[in-house]
C-alpha positions, -999 to 999 in steps of 0.1 A, spaced: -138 -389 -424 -172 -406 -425 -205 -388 -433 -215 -362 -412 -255 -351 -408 -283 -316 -391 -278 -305 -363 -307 -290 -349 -315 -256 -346 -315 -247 -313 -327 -218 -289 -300 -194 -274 -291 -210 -235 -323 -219 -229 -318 -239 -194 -327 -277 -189 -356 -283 -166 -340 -285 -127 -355 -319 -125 -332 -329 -151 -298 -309 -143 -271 -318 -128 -249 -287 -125 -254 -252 -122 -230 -224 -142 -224 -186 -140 -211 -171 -168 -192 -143 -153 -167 -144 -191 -172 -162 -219 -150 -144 -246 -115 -150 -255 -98 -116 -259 -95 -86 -261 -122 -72 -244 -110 -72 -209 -138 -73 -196 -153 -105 -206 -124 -133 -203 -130 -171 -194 -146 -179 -160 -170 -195 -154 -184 -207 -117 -195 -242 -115 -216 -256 -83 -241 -286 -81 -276 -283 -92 -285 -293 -60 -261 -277 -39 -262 -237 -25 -236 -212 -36 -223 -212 0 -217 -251 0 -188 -245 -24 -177 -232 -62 -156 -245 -84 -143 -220 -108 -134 -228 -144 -104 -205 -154 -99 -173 -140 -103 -151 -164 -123 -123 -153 -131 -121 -119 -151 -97 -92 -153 -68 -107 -172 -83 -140 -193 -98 -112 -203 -66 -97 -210 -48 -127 -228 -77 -145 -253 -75 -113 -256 -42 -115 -267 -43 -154 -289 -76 -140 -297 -72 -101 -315 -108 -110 -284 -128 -121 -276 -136 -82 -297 -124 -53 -286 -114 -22 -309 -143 -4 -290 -170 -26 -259 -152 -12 -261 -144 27 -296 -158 32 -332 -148 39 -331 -117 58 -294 -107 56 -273 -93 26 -262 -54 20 -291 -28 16 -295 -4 -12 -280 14 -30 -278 -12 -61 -246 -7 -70 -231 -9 -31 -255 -41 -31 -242 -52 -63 -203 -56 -50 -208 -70 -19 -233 -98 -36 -199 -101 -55 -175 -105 -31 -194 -126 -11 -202 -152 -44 -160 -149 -48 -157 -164 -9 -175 -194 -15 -148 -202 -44 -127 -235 -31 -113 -242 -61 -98 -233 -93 -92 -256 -120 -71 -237 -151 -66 -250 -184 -36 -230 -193 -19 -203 -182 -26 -177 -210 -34 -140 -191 -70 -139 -206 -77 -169 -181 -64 -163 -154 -60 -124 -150 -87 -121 -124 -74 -155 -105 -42 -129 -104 -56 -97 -94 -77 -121 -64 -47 -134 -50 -43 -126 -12 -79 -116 -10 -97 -151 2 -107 -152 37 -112 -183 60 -100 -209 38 -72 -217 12 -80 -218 -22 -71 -244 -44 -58 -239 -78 -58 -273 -98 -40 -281 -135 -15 -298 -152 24 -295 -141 34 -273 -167 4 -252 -166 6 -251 -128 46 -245 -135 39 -210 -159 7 -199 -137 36 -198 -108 62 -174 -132 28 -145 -128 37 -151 -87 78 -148 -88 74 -115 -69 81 -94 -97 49 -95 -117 27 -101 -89 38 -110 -50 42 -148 -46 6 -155 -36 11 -189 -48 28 -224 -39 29 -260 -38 32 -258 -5 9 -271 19 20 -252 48 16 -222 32 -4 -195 45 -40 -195 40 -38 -163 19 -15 -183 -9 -35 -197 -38 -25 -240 -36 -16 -254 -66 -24 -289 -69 -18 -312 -98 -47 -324 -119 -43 -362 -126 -49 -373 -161 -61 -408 -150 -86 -405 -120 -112 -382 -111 -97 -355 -85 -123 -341 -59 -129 -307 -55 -155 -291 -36 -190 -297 -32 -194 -332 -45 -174 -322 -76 -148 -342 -90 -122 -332 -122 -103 -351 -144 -75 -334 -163 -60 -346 -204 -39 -322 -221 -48 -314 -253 -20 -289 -279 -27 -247 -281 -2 -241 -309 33 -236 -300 57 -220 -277 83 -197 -287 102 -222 -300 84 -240 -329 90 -275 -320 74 -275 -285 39 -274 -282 22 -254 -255 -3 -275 -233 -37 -266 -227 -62 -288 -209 -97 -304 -208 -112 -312 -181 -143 -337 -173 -161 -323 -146 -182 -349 -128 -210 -345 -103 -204 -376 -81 -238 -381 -65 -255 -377 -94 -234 -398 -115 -232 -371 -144 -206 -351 -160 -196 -329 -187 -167 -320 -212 -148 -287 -208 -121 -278 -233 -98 -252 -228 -81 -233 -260 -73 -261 -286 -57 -262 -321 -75 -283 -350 -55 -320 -345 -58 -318 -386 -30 -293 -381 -13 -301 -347 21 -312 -347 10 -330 -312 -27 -342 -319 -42 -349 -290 -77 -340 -291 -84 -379 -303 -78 -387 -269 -99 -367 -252 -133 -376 -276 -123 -418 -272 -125 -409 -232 -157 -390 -240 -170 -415 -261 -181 -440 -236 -201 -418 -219 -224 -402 -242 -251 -397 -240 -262 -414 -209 -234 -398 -183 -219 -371 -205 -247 -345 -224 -226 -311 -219 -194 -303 -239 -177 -266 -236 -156 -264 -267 -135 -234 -281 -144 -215 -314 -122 -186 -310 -122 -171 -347 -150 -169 -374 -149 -187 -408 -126 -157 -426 -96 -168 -409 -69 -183 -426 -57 -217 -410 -17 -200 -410 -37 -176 -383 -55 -194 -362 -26 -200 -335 -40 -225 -318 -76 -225 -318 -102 -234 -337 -126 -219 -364 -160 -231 -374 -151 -257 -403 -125 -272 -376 -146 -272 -350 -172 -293 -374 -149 -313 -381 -139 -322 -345 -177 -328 -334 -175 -350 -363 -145 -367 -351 -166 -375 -316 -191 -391 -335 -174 -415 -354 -155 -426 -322 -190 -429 -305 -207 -449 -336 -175 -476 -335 -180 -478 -302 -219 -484 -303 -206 -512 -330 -183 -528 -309 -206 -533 -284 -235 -544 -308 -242 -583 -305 -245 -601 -340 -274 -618 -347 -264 -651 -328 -258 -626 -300 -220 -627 -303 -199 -598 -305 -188 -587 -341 -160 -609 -351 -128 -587 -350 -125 -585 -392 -161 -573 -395 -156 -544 -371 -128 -537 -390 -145 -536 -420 -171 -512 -404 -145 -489 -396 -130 -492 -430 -161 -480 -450 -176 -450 -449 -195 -443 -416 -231 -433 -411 -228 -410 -382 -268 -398 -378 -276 -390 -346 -245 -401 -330 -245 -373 -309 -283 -371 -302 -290 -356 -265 -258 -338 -268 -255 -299 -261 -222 -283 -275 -219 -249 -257 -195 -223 -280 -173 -207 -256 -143 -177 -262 -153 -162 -293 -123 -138 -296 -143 -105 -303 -133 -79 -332 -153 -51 -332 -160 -52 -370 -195 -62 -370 -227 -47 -352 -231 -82 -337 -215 -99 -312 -187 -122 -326 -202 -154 -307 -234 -148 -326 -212 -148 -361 -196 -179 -354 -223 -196 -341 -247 -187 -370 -213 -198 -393 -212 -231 -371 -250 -241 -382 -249 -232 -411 -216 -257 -415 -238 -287 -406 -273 -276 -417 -268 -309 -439 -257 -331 -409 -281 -351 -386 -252 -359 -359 -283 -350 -332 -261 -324 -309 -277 -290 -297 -252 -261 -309 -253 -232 -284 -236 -200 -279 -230 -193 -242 -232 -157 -234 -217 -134 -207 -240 -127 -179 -258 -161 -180 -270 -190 -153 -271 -226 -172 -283 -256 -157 -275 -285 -173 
């Protein structure tokens, strides 16, 4: 691997400017078990766009009940007049305000897109089936994710609120597969693309189960962003396919992509034999580190010689060979930590150990990336 330099310190979710965002994000969950009451989701709309025009919800983790009770704790998060509009919306009491603010938010969900079909990320998507009104939600992801998400709707775990059927009623989620090599629209303006990347194994050994990540692309303003589902270290994958993802990635940083959603799920005294499937803070370094050399052979590729030629085929070669200077590679990136798996052993949050053991990792690195941990109860824009 080639040299790897600071990463600045940054503030704690500190929003870009609106003149410079492109999308807008509710954290309703952020965490990755086993609090139940803070699992994946996360509610995704253009910065330009209202609630009401359409939401696109990432995983389905918690849902709106963690809604209501995060506006109760924060009666600021979401306002009634972004929800129903000036001069309508529920009157007091908070907490009867609170859940219909809620609800309504829940409504304007079109469509889901699910990285795998673990229950921390899509229990609330679950529990919401039947309750949509109006419309038929969409739930997008990869065959085999779409495949096990449908085993939770065989009418024995939960009624079969779920099809591939397009002539389904509209209370049925629709599942829809993700394709891995276009963008797929989705509501309001928003378009997906789906890779699969490996979460450990299923319970047989030799078969890896599929996660996803998903580029999420804002199509009138040209600008998108990196969302990783859970993800095992490639260093250790018996299927590596996170390479894939950061060469796709690659070509758009920083200029198109500045946003990328990655997993650290357990803090630095976990044992790699534990980890199953996800990442730790020295793995997820080293995948951040991974990016960046992809992006600087890139940036070489595509730097003319002095005659103005491209470098002749051996001397990029010989580039790649040597060791690689990979200072601020990632400049005017932001990498947002997301399901911090909590423990209860500490007085501070788990997300705030692993992101302090995250820094601290690349205190001697000057890749240029922003490292940020993304909190429950949160709007980002970005």
């Amino acid at each position: 691997m080639g040299s790897c330099l600071s990463l600045s310190r940054p503030h704690e979710m500190r929003s870009s400017p609106a003149s410079d965002g492109a999308f807008e994000m509710l954290v309703v969950g952020s965490g990755g078990g086993p609090d139940q009451t803070d699992l994946s989701s996360y509610l995704v709309k253009p910065r330009a766009a209202s609630w009401q025009d359409g939401i696109l919800s990432l995983e389905g983790g918690s849902g709106v009940g963690v809604l209501r009770r995060l506006l109760e704790q924060n009666p600021t998060l979401l306002t009634h007049e972004e929800v129903f509009g000036l001069g309508n919306g529920p009157a007091s009491p908070r907490a009867k305000r609170a859940g219909a603010i809620a609800l309504q938010t829940y409504s304007f969900v079109r469509d889901y897109a699910i990285t795998h079909a673990h229950f921390d990320h899509i229990n609330g998507l679950v529990i919401m089936a039947g309750s949509s009104s109006g419309h038929r939600t969409r739930v997008h992801g990869l065959q085999g994710v779409l495949d096990r998400l449908l085993k939770a709707f065989d009418g024995g775990l939960w009624p079969t609120l779920a099809s591939f059927d397009k002539e389904d009623d509209n209370s049925k989620y629709l599942c829809s597969v993700a394709s891995t090599s276009k963008y797929s629209p989705m509501t309001s303006e928003l378009s997906v693309r789906a890779l699969p990347i490996s979460h450990g194994c299923t319970a047989d050994p030799t078969e890896v189960y599929d996660s996803t990540a998903f580029f999420v692309r804002n199509d009138l303003a040209g600008k998108e962003f990196l969302f990783f589902g859970d993800v095992e270290p490639d260093a250790l994958s018996s299927n590596p396919r996170t390479l894939a993802v950061w060469q796709a990635a690659a070509p758009l940083i920083p200029d198109r992509l500045s946003a990328i959603f990655l997993e650290c799920s357990w803090s630095s005294s976990r044992p790699d034999d534990l980890l199953f499937g996800h990442l730790s803070p020295k793995h997820f370094v080293r995948e951040l580190c991974v990016l960046a050399e992809e992006v600087v052979k890139l940036r070489s590729k595509r730097r003319p010689s002095v005659d103005g030629s491209a470098s002749p085929p051996a001397k990029r070669q010989r580039v790649q060979e040597r060791d690689i200077d990979l200072r601020g590679a990632l400049a005017g990136i932001r990498v947002h930590v997301i399901h911090c798996k909590e423990t209860f052993d500490d007085d501070r949050p788990a997300s705030e150990v692993i992101v302090e053991q995250i820094r601290n990792l690349v205190s001697d690195l000057s890749l240029g990336a922003e490292i940020i941990g993304v909190r429950q109860g949160r709007r980002i824009v970005f």
